[in-house]
C-alpha positions in Angstrom: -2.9 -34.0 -0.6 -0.6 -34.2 2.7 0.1 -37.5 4.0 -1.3 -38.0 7.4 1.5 -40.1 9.4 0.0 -43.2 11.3 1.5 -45.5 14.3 0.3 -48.9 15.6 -0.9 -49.2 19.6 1.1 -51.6 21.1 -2.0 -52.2 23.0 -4.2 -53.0 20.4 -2.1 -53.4 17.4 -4.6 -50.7 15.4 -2.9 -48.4 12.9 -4.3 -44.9 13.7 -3.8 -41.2 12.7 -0.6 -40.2 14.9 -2.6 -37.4 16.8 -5.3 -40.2 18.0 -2.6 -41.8 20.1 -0.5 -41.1 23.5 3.3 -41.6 23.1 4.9 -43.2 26.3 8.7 -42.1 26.0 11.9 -43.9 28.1 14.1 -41.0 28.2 18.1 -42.0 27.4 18.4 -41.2 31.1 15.7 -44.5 32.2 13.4 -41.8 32.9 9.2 -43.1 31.8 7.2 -39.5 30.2 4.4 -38.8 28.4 5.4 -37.0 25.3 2.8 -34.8 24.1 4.4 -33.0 21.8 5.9 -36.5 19.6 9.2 -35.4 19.6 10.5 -36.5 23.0 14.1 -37.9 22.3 14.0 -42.0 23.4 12.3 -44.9 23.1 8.8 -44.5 22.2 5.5 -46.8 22.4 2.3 -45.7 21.4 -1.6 -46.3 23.4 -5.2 -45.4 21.6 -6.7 -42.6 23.1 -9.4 -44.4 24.8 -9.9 -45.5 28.8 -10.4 -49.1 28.3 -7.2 -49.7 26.3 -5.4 -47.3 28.9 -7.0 -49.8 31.6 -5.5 -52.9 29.5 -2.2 -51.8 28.9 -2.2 -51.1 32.6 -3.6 -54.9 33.5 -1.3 -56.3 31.4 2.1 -54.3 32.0 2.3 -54.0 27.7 4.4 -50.6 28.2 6.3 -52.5 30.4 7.6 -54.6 27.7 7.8 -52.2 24.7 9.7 -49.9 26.3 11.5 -52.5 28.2 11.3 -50.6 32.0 8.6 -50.4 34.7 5.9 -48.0 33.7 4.7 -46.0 36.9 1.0 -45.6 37.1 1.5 -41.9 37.2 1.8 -41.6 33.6 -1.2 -44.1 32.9 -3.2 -42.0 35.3 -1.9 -38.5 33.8 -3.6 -40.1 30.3 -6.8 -41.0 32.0 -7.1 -37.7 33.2 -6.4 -36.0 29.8 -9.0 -37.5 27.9 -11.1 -36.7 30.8 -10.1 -33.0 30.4 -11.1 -32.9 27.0 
C-alpha cells in the first residue's frame, strides 16, 4: 500500500492528506503564490481547504508569520474562489 504524504495547517495545526490543503509559497525572489502544483521552489506554508480557516488565517495574519512576509489578500481571495469553483 502507497503511503499517502500528510502536512499540518499552520492555521489549524491538523495533519491532513497533502491534496486536502493549499500551499502558500514565498518565492526566493520575495514574491507570495499559490502553488497548486506542490512543487513551487521556496518557502512553503500550508491552509485546510475550507472558507472559515481561509477567513482565520486572513484575521489573524498566520501566513504572515510562517512565511515571514506580508501576504496580499489576492492569494487568500484566489483560494476562496477555488473551492468555490469546485
Amino acid at each position: 500500500m502507497k503511503k499517502i504524504p500528510t502536512r499540518r495547517c499552520v492555521v489549524t495545526k491538523e495533519v491532513f492528506p497533502k491534496e486536502e490543503l493549499f500551499r502558500v509559497v514565498r518565492t526566493p525572489s520575495g514574491e507570495v503564490i499559490l502553488d497548486m502544483t506542490g512543487k513551487a521552489n521556496g518557502r512553503g506554508a500550508y491552509v485546510s481547504k475550507r472558507e472559515e480557516t481561509i477567513e482565520l488565517a486572513r484575521k489573524k495574519k498566520v501566513l504572515d508569520k510562517a512565511l515571514e512576509i506580508e501576504v496580499p489578500n489576492e492569494i487568500y481571495d484566489r483560494m476562496i474562489l477555488f473551492l468555490k469553483m469546485k
